[in-house]
C-alpha positions as CSV (number, residue, x, y, z in Angstrom):
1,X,-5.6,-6.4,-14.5
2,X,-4.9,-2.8,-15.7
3,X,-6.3,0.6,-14.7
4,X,-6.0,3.9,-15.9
5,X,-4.3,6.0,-14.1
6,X,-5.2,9.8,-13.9
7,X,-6.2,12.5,-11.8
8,X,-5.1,11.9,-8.4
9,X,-4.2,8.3,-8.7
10,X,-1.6,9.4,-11.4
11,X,0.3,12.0,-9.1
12,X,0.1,9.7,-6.2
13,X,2.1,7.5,-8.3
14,X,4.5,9.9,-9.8
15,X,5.1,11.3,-5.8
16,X,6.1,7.3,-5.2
17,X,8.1,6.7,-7.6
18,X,10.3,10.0,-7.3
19,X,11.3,8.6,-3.7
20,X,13.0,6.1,-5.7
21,X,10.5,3.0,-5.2
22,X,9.5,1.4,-8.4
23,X,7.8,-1.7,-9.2
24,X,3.8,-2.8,-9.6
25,X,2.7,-3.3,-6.2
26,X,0.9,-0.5,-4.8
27,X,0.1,-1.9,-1.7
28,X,3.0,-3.1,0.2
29,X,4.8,-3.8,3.3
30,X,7.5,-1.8,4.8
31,X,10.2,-3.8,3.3
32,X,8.2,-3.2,-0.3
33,X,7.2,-6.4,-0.2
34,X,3.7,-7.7,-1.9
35,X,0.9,-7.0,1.5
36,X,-0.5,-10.7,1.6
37,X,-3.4,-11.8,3.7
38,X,-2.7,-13.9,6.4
39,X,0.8,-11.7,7.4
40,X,1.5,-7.7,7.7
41,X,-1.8,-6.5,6.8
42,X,-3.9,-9.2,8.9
43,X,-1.9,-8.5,11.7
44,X,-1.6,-4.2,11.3
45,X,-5.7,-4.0,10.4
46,X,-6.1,-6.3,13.5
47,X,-4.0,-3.5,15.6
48,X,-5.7,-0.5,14.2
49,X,-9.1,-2.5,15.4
50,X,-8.0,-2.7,18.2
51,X,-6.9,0.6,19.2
52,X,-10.0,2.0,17.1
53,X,-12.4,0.0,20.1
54,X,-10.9,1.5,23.2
């Protein structure tokens, strides 16, 4: 899947990849790995739940 990318999106991505990270995952783990369901994400959305209910 493609998207155009302009505007805001399009300087996000220049600001990204002038710190030297390159590659087509936008969303990724600290390592710059690929975020997959059941691992960093799951387990970092569960922790910002968390904190978000007390």
């Amino acid at each position: 899947m493609q998207i155009d990318l302009v505007g805001e999106l399009s300087a996000l991505i220049k600001r990204i990849k002038s710190r030297g990270i390159v590659g087509m995952t936008i969303l990724a783990d600290p390592r710059g790995q690929p975020l997959k369901q059941y691992s960093y994400f799951r387990s970092q959305f569960k922790l910002a739940r968390d904190r978000a209910e007390r």
